[in-house]
C-alpha positions, 0 to 999 in steps of 0.5 A: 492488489498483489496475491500470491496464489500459493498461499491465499495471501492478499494485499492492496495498494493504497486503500482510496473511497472505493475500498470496498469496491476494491476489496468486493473485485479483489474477492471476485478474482481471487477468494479469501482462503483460509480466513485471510480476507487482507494480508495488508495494505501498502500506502503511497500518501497523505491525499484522500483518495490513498489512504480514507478506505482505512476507515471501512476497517474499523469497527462499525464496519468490517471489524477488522483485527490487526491488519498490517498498514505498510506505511512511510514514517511521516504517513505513520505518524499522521494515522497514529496522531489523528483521528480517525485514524488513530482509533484504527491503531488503538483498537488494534483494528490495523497494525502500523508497519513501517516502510523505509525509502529504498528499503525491501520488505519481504512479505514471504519467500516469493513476495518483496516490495520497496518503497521509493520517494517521488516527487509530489505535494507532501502537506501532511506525508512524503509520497511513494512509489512502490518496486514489487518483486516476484519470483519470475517478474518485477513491476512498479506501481507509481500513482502520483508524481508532480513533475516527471522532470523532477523524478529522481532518479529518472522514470528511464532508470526506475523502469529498466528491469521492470516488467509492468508499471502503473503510472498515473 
């Protein structure tokens, strides 16, 4: 998860089986405030443990209301042409945000964050790593590469300037 406690804003990265785990740990650190239980989700790829936790956002579960999904173009079209995916966006329980490879998003006056493609096996969507950046630091969350040899530019290069990584 990424939170700005400035101003209660939360989001997660990737939203895998154990998303509710995930969101009930993200509470327990850091309360909603102000009736913003997600600010949005950031998704690496197409694989089951990245993306299925959508579905507890949908209406037989929390019922949520247009929660921003940060999403790479072909990830995009995937939730938005299959179900159940699509019915998320069709009741407007998640808003489709697109992301660009190497392109920042900023979420507000502190909070920015870029997607990069990585190397892994893209069946249904191209995969991503994510640059955050803060107001004092710069991490990376990268959760699948195939090869490390075929990383491009170089894992060296990704991490210089960079403060903290989770790599898997």
């Amino acid at each position: 998860g990424l939170v700005d406690p400035s101003t209660g804003q939360r989001w997660m990265f990737d939203a895998g089986p154990g998303f509710v785990q995930q969101l009930a740990m993200l509470d327990e650190m850091t309360p909603a405030k102000d009736g913003l239980p997600l600010s949005g989700v950031f998704l690496t790829h197409g694989h089951i443990g990245h993306y299925t936790g959508l579905v507890h956002l949908g209406r037989e579960v929390m019922g949520a209301k247009e929660v921003p999904v940060y999403a790479m173009p072909r990830m995009h079209s995937f939730l938005s042409q299959n179900g159940p995916w699509e019915q998320l966006v069709t009741l407007k329980n998640i808003a489709l945000t697109p992301l660009n490879d190497g392109k920042w998003t900023v979420l507000n006056e502190r909070l920015a964050v870029q997607p990069f493609t990585v190397p892994h096996r893209d069946e249904y969507t191209e995969t991503v790593g994510f640059r955050i950046r803060g107001p004092k630091h710069t991490v990376i969350y990268l959760p699948d590469v195939d090869k490390w040899t075929n990383l491009k530019p170089p894992i060296e290069h990704l991490l210089k300037g960079i403060d903290r990584a989770w790599l898997d």
